[in-house]
DSSP file (Angstrom, degrees, kcal/mol; ACC not computed):
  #  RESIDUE AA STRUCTURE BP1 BP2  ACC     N-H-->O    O-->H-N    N-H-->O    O-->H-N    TCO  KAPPA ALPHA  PHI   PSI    X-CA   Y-CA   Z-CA
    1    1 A X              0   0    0      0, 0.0     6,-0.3     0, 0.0     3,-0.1   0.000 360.0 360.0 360.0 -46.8 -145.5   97.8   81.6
    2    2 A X    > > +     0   0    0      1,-0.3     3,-1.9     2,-0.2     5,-0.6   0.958 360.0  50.5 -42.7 -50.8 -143.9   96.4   78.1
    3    3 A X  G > 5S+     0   0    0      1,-0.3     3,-0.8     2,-0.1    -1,-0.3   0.910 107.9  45.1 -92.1 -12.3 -146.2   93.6   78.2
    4    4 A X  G 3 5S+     0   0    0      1,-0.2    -1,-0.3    -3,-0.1    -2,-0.2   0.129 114.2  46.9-119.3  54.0 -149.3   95.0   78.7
    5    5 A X  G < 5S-     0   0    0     -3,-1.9     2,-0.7     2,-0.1    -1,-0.2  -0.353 108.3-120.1-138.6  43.7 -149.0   97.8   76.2
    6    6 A X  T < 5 +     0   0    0     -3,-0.8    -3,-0.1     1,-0.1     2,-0.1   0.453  62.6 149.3  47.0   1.0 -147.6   95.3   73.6
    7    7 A X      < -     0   0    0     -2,-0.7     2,-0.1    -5,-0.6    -2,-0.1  -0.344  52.5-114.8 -67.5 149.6 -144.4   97.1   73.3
    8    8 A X        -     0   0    0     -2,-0.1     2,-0.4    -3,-0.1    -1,-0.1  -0.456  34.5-174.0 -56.1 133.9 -141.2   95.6   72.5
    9    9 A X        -     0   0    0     -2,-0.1     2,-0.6     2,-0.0     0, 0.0  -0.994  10.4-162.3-144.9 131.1 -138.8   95.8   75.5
   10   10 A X        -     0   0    0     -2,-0.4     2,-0.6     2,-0.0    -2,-0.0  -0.944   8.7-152.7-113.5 148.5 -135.4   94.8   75.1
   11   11 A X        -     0   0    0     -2,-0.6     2,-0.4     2,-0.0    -2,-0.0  -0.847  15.5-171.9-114.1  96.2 -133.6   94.2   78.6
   12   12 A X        -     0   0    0     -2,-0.6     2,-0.2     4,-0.0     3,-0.1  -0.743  20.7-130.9 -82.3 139.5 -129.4   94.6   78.5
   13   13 A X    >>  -     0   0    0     -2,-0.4     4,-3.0     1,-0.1     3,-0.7  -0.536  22.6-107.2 -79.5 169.0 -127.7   93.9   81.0
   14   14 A X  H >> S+     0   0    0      1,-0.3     3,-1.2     2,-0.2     4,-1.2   0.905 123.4  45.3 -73.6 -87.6 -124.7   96.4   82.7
   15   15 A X  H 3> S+     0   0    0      1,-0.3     4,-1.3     2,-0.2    -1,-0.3   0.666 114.0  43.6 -13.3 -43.7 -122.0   93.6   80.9
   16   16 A X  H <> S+     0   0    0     -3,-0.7     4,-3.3     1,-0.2    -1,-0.3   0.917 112.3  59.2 -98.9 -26.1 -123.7   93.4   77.7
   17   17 A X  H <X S+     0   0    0     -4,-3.0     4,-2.1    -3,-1.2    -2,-0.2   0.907 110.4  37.6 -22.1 -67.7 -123.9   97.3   78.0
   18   18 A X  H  X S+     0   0    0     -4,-1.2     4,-2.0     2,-0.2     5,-0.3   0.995 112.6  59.1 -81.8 -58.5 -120.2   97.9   78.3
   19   19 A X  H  X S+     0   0    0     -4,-1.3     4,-2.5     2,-0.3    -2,-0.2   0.798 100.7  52.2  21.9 -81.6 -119.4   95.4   75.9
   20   20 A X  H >X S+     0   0    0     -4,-3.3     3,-1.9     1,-0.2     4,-0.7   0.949 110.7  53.8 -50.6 -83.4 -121.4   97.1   73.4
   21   21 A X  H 3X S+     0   0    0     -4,-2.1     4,-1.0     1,-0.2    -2,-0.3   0.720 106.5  48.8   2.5 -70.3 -119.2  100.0   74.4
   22   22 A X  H 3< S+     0   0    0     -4,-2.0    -1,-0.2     2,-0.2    -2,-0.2   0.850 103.1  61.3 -60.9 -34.9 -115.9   98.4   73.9
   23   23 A X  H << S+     0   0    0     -4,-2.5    -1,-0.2    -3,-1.9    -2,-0.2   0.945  92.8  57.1 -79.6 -39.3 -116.7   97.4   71.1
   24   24 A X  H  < S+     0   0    0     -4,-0.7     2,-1.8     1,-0.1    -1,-0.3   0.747  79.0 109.6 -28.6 -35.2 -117.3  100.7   69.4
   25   25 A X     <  -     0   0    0     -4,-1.0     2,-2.7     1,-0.1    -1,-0.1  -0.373  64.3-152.4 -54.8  80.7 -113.5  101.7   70.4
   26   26 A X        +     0   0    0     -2,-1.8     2,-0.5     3,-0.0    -1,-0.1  -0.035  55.1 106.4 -38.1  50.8 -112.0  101.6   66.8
   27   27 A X  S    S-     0   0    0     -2,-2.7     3,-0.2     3,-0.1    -2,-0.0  -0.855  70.0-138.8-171.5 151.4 -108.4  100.7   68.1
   28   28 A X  S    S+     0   0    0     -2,-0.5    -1,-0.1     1,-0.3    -2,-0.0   0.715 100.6  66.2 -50.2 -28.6 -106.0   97.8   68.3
   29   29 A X  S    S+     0   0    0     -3,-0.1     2,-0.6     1,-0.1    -1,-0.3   0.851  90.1  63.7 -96.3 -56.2 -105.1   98.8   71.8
   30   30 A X        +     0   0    0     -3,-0.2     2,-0.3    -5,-0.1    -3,-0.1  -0.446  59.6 164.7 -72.1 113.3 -108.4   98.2   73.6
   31   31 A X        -     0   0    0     -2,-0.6     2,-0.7     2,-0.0    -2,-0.1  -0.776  33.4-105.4-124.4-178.8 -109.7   94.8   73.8
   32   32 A X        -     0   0    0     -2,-0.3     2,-0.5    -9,-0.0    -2,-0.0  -0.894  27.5-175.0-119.9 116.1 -112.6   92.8   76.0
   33   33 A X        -     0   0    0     -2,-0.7    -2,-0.0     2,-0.1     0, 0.0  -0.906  18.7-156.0-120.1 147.3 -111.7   90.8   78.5
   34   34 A X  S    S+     0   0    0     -2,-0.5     2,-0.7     2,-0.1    -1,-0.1   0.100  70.2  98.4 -98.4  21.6 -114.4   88.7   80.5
   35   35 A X        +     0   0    0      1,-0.1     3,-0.1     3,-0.0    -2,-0.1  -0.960  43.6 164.1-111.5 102.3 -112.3   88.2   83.8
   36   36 A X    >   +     0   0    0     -2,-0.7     3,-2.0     1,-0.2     4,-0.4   0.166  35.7 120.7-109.2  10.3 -114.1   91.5   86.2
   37   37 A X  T 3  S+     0   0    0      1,-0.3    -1,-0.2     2,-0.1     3,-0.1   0.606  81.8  24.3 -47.5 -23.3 -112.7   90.0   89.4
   38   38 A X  T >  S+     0   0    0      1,-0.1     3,-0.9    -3,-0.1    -1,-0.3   0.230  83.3 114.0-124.1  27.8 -110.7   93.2   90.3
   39   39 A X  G X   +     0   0    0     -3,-2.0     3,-1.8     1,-0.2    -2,-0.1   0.881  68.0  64.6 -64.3 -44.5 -112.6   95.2   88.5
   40   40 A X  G 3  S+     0   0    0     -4,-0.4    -1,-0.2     1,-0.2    -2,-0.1   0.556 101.2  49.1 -37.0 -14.1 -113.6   96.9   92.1
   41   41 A X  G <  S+     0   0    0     -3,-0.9    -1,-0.2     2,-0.1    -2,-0.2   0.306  90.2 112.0-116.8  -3.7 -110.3   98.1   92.8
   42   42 A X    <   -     0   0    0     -3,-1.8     2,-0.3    -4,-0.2    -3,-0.1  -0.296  44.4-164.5 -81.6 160.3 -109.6   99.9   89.2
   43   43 A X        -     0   0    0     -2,-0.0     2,-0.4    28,-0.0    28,-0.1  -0.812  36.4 -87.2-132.9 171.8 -109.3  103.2   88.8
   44   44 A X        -     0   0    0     -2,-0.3    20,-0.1    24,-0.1     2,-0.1  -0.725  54.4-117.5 -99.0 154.6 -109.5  105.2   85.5
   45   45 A X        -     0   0    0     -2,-0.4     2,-0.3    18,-0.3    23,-0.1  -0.318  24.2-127.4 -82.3 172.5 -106.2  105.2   84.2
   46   46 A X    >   -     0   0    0      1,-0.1     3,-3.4    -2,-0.1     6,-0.3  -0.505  48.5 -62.0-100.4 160.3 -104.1  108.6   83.6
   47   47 A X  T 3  S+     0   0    0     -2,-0.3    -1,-0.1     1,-0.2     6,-0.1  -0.323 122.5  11.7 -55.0 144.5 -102.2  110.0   80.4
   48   48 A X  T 3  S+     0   0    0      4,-0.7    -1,-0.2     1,-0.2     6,-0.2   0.238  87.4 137.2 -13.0  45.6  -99.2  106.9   79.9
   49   49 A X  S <  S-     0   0    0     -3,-3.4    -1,-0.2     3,-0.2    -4,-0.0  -0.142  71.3-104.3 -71.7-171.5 -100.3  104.7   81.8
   50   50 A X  S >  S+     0   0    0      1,-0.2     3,-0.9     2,-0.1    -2,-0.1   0.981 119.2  54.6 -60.3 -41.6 -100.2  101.2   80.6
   51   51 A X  T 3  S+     0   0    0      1,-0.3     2,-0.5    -5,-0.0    -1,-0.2   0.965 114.9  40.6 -48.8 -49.9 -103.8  101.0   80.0
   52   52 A X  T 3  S-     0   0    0     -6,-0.3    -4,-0.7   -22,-0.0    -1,-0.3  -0.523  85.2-150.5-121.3  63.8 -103.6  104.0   77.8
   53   53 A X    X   -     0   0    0     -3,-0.9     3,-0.8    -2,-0.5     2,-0.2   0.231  35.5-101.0  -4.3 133.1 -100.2  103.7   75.4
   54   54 A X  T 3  S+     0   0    0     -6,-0.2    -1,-0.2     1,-0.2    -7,-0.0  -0.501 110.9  51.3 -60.6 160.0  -99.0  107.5   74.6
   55   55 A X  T 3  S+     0   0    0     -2,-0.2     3,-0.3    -3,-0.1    -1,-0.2   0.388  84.5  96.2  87.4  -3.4 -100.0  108.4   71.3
   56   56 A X    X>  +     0   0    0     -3,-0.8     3,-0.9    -4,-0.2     4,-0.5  -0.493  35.2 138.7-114.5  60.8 -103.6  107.4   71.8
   57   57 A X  H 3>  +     0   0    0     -2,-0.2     4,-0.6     1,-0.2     3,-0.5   0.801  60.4  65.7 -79.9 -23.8 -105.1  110.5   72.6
   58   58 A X  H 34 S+     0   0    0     -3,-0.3    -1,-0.2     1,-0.2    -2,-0.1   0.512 115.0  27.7 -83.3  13.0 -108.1  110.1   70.7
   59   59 A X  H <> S+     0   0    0     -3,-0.9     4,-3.0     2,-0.1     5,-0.2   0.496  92.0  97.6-132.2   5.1 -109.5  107.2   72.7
   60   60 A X  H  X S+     0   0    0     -4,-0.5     4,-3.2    -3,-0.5     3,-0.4   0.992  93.1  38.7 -71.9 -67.6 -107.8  108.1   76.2
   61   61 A X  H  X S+     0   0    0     -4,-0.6     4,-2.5     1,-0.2     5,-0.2   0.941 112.9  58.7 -48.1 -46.9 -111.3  110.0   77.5
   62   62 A X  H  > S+     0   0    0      1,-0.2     4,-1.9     2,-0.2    -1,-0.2   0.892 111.5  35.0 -40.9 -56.0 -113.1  107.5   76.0
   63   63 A X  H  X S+     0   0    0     -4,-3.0     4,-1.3    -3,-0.4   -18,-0.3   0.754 114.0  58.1 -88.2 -28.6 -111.4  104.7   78.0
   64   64 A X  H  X S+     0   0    0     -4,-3.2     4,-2.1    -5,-0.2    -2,-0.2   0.897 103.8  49.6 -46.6 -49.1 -111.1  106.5   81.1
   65   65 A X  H >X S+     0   0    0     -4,-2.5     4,-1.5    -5,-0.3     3,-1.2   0.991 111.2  51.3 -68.0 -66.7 -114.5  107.2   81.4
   66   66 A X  H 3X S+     0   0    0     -4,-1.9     4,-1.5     1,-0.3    -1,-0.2   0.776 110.5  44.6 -15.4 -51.5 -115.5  103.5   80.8
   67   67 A X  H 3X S+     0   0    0     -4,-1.3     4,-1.6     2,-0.2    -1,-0.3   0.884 113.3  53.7 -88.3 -19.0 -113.4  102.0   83.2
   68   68 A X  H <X S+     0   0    0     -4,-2.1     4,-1.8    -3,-1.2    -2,-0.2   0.900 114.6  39.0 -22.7 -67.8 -114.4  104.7   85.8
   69   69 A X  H  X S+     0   0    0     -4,-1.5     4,-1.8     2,-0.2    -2,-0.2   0.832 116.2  52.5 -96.1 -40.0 -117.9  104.1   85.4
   70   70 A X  H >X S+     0   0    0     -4,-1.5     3,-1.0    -5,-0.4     4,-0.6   0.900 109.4  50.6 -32.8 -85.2 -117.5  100.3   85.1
   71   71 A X  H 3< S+     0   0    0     -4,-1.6    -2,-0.2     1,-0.3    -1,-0.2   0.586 111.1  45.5 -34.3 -45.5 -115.6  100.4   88.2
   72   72 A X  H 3X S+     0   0    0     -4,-1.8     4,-1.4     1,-0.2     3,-0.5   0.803 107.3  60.0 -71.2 -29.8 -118.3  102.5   90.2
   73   73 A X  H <X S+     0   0    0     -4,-1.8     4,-3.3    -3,-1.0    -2,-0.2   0.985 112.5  36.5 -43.8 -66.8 -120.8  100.2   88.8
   74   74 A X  H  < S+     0   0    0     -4,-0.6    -1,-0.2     2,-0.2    -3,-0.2  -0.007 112.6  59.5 -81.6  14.3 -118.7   97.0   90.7
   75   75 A X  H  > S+     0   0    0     -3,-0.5     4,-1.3    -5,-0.3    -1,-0.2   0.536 108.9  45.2 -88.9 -43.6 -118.0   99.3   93.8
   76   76 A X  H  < S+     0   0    0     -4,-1.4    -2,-0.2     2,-0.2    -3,-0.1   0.919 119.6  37.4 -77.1 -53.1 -121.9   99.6   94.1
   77   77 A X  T  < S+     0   0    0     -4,-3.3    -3,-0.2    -5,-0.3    -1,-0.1   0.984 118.7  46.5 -75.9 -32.8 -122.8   95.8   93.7
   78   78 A X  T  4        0   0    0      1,-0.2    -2,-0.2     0, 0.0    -1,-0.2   0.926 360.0 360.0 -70.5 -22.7 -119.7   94.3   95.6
   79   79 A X     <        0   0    0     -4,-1.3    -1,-0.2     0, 0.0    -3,-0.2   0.661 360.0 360.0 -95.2 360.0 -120.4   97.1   98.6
């Protein structure tokens, strides 16, 4: 449809998607890593777990939801 109504279409992919994501998370604590081999088997983590250090309450929903919805993302292609 993009090309033949001259629009500009950019195409992301679900990776460069969360990515983008991560990178908006203003904190030390949260990094990106490119190894998503068990990403099927994650869960989103809960209030001091490792993932999510007490004392980080202002990014804890943030990163929950992410790795949830990652995780159902790679539940859906790997099943």
């Amino acid at each position: 449809m993009a090309a033949s109504t001259g629009t500009p279409t950019l195409v992301v992919s679900e990776q460069a998607k969360v990515r983008s994501l991560v990178a908006q998370i203003d904190d030390p604590l949260v990094t990106l890593h490119d190894d998503w081999s068990g990403l099927g088997e994650a869960s989103p983590p809960t209030p001091g777990s490792p993932v999510i250090p007490p004392g980080t309450d202002r990014n804890r929903d943030v990163v929950a939801r992410l790795v949830g919805e990652a995780a159902a993302h790679a539940r859906r292609r790997v099943g």
